[in-house]
LOLOMI-254917 format. One record per residue: residue in one letter; residue number from 1; x, y, z of N, C-alpha, C in turn. Coordinates in steps of 0.1 Angstrom, whole numbers, plus 5000, padded with zeros to 4 digits. Example, Ala and Ser with C-alpha at 12.3 -4.5 7.8 and 13.67 -1.06 7.14 Angstrom:
2
+-----+-----+------+------+------+------+------+------+------+------+------+
! res !   n !  n.X !  n.Y !  n.Z ! ca.X ! ca.Y ! ca.Z !  c.X !  c.Y !  c.Z !
+-----+-----+------+------+------+------+------+------+------+------+------+
!   A !   1 ! 5132 ! 4943 ! 5078 ! 5123 ! 4955 ! 5078 ! 5132 ! 4967 ! 5078 !
!   S !   2 ! 5128 ! 4978 ! 5071 ! 5137 ! 4989 ! 5071 ! 5129 ! 5000 ! 5079 !
+-----+-----+------+------+------+------+------+------+------+------+------+
***
This chain:
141
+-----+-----+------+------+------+------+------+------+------+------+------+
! res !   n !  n.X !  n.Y !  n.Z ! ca.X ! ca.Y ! ca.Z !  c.X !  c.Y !  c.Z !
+-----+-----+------+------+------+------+------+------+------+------+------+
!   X !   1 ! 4464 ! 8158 ! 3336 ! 4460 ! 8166 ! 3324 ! 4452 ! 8157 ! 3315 !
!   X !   2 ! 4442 ! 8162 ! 3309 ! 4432 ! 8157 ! 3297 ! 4435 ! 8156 ! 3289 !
!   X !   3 ! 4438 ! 8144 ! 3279 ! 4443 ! 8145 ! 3267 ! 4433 ! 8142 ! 3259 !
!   X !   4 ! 4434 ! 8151 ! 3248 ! 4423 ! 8155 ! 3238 ! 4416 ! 8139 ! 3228 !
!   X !   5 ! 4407 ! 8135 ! 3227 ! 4406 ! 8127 ! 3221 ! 4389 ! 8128 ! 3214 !
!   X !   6 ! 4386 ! 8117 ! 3199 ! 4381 ! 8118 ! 3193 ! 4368 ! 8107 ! 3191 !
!   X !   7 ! 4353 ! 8107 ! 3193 ! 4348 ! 8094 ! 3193 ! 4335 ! 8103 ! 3183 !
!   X !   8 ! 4331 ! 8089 ! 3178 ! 4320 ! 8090 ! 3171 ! 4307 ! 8081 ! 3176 !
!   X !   9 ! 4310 ! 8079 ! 3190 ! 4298 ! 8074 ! 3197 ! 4291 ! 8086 ! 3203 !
!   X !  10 ! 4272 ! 8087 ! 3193 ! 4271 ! 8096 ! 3195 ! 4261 ! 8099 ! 3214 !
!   X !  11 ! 4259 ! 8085 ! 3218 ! 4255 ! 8087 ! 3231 ! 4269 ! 8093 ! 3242 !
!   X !  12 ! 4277 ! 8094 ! 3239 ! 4286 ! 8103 ! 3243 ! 4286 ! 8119 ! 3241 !
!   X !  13 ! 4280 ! 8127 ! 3232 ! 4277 ! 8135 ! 3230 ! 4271 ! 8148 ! 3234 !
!   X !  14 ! 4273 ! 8157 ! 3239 ! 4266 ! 8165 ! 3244 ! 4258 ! 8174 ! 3233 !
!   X !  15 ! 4244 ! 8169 ! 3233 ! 4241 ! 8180 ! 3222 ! 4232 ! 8189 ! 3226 !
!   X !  16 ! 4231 ! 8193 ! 3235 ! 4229 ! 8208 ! 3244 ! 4239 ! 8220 ! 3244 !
!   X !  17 ! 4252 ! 8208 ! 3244 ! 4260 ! 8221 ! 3238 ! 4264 ! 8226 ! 3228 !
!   X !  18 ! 4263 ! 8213 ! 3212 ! 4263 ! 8217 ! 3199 ! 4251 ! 8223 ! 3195 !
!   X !  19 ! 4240 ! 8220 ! 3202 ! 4230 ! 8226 ! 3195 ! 4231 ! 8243 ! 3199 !
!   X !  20 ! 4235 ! 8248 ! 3214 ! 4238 ! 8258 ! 3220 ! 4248 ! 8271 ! 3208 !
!   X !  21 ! 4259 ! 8262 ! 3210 ! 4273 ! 8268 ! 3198 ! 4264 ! 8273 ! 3187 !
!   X !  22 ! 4256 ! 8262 ! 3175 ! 4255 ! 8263 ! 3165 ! 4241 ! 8271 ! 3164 !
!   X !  23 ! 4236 ! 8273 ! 3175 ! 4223 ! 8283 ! 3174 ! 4225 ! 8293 ! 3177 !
!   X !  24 ! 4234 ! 8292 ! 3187 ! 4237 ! 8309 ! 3193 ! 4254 ! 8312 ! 3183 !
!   X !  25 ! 4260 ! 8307 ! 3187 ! 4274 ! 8313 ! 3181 ! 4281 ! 8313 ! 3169 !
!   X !  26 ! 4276 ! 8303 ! 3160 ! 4281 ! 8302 ! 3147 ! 4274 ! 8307 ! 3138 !
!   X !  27 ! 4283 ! 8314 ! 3126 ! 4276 ! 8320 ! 3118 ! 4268 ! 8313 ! 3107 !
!   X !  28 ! 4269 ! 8299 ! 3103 ! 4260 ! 8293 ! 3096 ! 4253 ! 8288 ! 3102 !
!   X !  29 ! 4243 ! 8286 ! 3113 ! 4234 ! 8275 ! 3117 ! 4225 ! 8289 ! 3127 !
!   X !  30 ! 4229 ! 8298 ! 3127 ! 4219 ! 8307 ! 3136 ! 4206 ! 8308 ! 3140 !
!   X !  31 ! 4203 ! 8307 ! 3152 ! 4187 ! 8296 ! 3155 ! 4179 ! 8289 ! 3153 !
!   X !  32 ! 4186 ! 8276 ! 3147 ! 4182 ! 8265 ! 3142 ! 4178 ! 8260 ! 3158 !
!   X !  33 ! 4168 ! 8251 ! 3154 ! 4163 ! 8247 ! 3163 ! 4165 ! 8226 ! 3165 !
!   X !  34 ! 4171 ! 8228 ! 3180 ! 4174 ! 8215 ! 3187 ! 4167 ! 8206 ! 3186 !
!   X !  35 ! 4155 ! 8202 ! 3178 ! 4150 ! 8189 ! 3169 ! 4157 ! 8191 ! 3157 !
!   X !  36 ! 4161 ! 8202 ! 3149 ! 4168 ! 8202 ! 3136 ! 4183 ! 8193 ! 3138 !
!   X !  37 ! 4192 ! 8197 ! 3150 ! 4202 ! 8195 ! 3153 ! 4204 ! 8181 ! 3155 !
!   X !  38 ! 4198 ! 8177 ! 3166 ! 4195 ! 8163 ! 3171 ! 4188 ! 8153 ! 3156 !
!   X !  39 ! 4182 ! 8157 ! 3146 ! 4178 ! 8145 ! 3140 ! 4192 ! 8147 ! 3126 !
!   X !  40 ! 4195 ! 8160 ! 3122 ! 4211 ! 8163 ! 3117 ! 4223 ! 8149 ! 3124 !
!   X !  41 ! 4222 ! 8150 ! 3134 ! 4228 ! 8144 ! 3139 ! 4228 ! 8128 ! 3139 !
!   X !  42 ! 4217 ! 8123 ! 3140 ! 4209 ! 8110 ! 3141 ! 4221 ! 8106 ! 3123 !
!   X !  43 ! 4217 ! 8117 ! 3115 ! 4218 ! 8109 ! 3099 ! 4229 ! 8112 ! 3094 !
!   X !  44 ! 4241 ! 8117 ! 3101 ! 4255 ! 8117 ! 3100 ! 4264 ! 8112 ! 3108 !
!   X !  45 ! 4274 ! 8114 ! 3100 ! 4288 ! 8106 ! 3107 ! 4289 ! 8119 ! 3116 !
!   X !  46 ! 4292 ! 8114 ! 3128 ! 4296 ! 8126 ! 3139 ! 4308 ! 8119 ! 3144 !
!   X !  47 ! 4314 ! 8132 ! 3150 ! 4324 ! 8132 ! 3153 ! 4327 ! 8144 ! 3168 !
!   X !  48 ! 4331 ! 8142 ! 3175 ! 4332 ! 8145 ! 3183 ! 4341 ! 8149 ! 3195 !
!   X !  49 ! 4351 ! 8159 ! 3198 ! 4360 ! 8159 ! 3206 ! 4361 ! 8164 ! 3219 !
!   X !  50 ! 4367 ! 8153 ! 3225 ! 4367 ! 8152 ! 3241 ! 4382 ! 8160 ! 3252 !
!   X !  51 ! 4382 ! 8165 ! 3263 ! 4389 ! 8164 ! 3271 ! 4381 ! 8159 ! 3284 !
!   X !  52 ! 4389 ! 8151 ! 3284 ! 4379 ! 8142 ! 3296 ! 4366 ! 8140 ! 3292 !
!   X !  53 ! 4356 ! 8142 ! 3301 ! 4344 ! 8138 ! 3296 ! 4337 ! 8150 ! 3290 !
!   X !  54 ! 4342 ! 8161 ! 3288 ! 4340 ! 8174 ! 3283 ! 4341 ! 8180 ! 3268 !
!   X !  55 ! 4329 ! 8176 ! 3266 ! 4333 ! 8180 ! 3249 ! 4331 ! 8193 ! 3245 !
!   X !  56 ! 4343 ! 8196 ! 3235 ! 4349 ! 8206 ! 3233 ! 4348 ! 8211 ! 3215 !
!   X !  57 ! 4344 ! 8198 ! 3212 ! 4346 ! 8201 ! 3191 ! 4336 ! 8190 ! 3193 !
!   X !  58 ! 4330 ! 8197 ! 3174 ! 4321 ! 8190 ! 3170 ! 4324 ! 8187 ! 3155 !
!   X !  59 ! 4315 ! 8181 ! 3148 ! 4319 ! 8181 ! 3133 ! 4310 ! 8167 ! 3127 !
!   X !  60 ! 4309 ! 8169 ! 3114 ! 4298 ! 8155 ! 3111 ! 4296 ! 8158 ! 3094 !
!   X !  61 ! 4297 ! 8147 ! 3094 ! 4301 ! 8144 ! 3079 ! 4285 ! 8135 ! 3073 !
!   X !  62 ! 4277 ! 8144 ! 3062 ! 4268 ! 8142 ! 3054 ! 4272 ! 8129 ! 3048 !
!   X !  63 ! 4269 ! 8123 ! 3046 ! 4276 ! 8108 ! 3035 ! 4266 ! 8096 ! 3032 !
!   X !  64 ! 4270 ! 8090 ! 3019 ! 4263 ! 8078 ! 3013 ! 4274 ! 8072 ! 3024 !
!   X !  65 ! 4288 ! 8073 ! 3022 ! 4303 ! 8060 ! 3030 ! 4302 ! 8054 ! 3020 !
!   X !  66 ! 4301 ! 8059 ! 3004 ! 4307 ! 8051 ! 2992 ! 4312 ! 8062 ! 2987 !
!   X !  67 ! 4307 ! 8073 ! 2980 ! 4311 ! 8081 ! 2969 ! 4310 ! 8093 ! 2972 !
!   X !  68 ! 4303 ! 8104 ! 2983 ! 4306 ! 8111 ! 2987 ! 4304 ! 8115 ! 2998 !
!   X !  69 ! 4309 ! 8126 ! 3004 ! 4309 ! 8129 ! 3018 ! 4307 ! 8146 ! 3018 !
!   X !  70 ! 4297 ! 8153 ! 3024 ! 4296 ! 8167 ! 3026 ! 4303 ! 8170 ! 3045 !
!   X !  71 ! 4315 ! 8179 ! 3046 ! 4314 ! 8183 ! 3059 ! 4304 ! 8192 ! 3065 !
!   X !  72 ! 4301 ! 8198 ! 3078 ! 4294 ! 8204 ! 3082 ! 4296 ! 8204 ! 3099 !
!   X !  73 ! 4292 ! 8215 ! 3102 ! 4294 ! 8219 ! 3115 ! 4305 ! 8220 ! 3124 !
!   X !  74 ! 4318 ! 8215 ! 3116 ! 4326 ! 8216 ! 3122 ! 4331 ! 8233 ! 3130 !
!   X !  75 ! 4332 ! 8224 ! 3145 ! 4337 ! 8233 ! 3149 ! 4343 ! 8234 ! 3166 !
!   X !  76 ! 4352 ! 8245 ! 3173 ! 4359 ! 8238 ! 3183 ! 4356 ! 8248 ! 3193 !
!   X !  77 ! 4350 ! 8248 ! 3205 ! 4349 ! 8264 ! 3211 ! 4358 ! 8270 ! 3217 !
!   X !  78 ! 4353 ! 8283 ! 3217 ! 4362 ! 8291 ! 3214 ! 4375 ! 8294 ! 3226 !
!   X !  79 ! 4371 ! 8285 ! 3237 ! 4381 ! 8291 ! 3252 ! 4392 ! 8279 ! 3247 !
!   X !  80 ! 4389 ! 8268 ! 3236 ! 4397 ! 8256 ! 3232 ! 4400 ! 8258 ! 3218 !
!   X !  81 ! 4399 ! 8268 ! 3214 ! 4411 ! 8271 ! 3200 ! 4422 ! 8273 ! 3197 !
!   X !  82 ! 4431 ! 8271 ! 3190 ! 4447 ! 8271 ! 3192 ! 4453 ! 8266 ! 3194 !
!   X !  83 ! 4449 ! 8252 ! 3195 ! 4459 ! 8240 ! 3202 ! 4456 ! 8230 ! 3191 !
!   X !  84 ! 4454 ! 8232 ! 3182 ! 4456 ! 8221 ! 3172 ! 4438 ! 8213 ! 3169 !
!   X !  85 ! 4430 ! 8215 ! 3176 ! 4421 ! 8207 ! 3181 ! 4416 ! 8203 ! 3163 !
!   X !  86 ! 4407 ! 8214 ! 3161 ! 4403 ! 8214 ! 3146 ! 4408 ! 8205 ! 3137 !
!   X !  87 ! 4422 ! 8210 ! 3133 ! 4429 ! 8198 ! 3127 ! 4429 ! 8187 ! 3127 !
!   X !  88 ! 4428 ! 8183 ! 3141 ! 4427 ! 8167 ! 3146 ! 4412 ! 8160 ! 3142 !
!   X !  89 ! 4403 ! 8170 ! 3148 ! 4390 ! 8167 ! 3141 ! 4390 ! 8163 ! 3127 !
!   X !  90 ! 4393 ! 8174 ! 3119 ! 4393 ! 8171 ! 3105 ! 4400 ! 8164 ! 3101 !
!   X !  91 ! 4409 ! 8158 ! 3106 ! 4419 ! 8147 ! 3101 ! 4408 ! 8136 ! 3106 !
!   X !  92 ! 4406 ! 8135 ! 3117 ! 4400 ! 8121 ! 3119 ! 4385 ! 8121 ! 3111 !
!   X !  93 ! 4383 ! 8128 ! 3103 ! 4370 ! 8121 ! 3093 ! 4375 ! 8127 ! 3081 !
!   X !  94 ! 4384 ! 8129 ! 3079 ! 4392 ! 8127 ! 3061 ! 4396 ! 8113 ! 3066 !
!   X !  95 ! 4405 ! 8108 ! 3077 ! 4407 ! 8093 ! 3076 ! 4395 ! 8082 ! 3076 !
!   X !  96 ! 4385 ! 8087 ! 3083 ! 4375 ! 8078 ! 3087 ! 4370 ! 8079 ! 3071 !
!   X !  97 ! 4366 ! 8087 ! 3064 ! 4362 ! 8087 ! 3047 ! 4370 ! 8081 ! 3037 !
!   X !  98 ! 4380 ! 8082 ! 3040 ! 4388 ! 8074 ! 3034 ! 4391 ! 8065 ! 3036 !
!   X !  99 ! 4390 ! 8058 ! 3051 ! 4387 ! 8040 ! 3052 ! 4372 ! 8036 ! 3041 !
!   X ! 100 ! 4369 ! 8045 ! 3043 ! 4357 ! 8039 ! 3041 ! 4354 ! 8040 ! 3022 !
!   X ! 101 ! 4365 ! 8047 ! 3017 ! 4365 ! 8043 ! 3006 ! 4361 ! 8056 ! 2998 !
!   X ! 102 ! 4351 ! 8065 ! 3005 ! 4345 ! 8082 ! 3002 ! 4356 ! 8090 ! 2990 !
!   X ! 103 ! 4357 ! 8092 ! 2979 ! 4368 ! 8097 ! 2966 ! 4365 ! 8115 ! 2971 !
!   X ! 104 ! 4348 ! 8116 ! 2977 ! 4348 ! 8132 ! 2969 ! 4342 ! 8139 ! 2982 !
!   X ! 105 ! 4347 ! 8146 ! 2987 ! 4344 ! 8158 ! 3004 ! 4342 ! 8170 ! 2998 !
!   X ! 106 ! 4332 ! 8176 ! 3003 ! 4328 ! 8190 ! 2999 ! 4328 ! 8198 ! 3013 !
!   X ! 107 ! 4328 ! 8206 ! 3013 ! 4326 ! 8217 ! 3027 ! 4323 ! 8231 ! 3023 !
!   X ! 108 ! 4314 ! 8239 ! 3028 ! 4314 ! 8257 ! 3026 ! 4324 ! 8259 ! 3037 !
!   X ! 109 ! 4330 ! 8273 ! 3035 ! 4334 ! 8278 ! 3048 ! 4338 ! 8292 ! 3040 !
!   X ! 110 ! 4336 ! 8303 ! 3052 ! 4339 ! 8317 ! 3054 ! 4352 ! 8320 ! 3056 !
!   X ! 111 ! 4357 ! 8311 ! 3066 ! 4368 ! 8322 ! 3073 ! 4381 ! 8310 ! 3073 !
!   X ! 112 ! 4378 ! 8294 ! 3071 ! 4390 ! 8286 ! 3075 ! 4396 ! 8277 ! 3065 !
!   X ! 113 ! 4398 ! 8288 ! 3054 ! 4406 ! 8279 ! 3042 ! 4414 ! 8271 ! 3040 !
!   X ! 114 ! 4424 ! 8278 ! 3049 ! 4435 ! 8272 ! 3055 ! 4436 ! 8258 ! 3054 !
!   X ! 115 ! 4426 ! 8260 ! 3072 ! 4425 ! 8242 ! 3077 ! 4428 ! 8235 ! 3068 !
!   X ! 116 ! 4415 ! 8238 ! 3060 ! 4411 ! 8230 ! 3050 ! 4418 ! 8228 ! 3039 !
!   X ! 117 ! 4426 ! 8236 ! 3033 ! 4436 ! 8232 ! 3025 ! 4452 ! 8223 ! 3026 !
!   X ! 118 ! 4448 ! 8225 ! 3037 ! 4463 ! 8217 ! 3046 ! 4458 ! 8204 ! 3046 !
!   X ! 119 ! 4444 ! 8200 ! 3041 ! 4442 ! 8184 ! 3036 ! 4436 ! 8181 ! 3021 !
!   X ! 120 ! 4440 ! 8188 ! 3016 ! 4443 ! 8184 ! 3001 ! 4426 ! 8195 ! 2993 !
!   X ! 121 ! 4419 ! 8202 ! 3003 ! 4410 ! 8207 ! 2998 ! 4412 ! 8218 ! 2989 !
!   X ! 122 ! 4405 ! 8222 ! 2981 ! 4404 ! 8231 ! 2970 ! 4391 ! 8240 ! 2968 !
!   X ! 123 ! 4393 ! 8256 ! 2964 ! 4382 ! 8263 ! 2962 ! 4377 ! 8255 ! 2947 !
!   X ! 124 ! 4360 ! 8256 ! 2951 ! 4357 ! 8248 ! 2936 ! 4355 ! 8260 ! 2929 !
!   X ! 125 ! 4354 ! 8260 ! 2914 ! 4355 ! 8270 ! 2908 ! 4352 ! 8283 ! 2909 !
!   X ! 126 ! 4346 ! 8293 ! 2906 ! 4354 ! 8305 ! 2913 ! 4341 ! 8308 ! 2929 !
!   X ! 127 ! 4338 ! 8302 ! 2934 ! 4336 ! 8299 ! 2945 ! 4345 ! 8307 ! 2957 !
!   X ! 128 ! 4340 ! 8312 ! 2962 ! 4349 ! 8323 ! 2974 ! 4344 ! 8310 ! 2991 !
!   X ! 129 ! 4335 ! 8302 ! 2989 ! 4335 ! 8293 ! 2999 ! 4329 ! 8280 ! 2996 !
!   X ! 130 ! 4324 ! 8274 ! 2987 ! 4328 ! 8259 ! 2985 ! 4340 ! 8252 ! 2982 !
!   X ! 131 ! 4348 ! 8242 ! 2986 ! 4358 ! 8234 ! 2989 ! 4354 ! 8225 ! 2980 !
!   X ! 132 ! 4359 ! 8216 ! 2978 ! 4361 ! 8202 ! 2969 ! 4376 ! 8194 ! 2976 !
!   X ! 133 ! 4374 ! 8184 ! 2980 ! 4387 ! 8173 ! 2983 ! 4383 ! 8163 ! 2970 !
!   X ! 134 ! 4396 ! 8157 ! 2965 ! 4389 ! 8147 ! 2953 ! 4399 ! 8139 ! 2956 !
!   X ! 135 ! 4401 ! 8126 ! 2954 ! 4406 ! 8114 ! 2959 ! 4412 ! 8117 ! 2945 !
!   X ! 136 ! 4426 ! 8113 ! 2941 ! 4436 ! 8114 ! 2926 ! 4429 ! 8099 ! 2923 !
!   X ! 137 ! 4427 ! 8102 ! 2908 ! 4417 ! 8091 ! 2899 ! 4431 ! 8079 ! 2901 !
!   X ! 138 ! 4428 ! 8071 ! 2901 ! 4435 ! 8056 ! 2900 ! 4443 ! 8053 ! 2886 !
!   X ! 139 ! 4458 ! 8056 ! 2881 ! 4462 ! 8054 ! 2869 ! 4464 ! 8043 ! 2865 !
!   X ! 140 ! 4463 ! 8040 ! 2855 ! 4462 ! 8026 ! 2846 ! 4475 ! 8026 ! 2842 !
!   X ! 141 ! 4476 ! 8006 ! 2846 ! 4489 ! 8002 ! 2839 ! 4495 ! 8005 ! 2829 !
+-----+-----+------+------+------+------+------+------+------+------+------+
***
């Protein structure tokens, strides 16, 4: 059995099949075109999840890797939903942002609050789909 795992090496990548997902099946990126995706890709943190050599999730984080970080594209297909996968993704680039020091994550989303609240994210003001994560300010002695 394949155990699910996470890399951000992007010559590992299939992006025939992210660019595929996110042109044909997702509702934010609908026929964007595979030079958009591919140079998208070039200038973010990506992220990427595997069973075996078969990748399954995607996700990529907009970022300076000082002060803020925008998510984006996350996402896991659809015959591989249900098993946690998502989660794991988004956990491994809230940790990877926060090694790196990142205080402030933003994300849109329609339909997966949830997830996303289950790591400290918040609707930003009356906003029905921007998110805000904010790192708790540092208290003084």
């Amino acid at each position: 059995m394949n155990s699910f795992r996470i890399s951000t090496k992007l010559e590992e990548f299939d992006i025939a099949l992210i660019h595929r997902f996110l042109s044909q099946e997702s509702y934010w990126m609908k026929g964007v075109e595979f030079n958009t995706v591919r140079k998208a890709m070039a200038n973010s943190l990506c992220f990427g999840g595997f069973l075996g050599p078969a990748q399954v999730a995607f996700g990529r984080a907009v970022t300076d890797r000082t002060t803020f970080a925008y998510l984006r594209d996350f996402f896991v297909l659809p015959e591989h939903r249900g098993k946690g996968y998502g989660k794991l993704m988004v956990q491994a680039a809230m940790l990877r942002l926060k090694a790196e020091g990142v205080p402030a994550v933003m994300l849109a989303t329609s339909d997966a609050h949830g997830l996303y609240e289950k790591f400290g994210f918040r609707l930003l003001g009356d906003s029905s789909k921007l998110m805000l994560y904010r790192e708790p300010a540092p208290q003084s002695a």
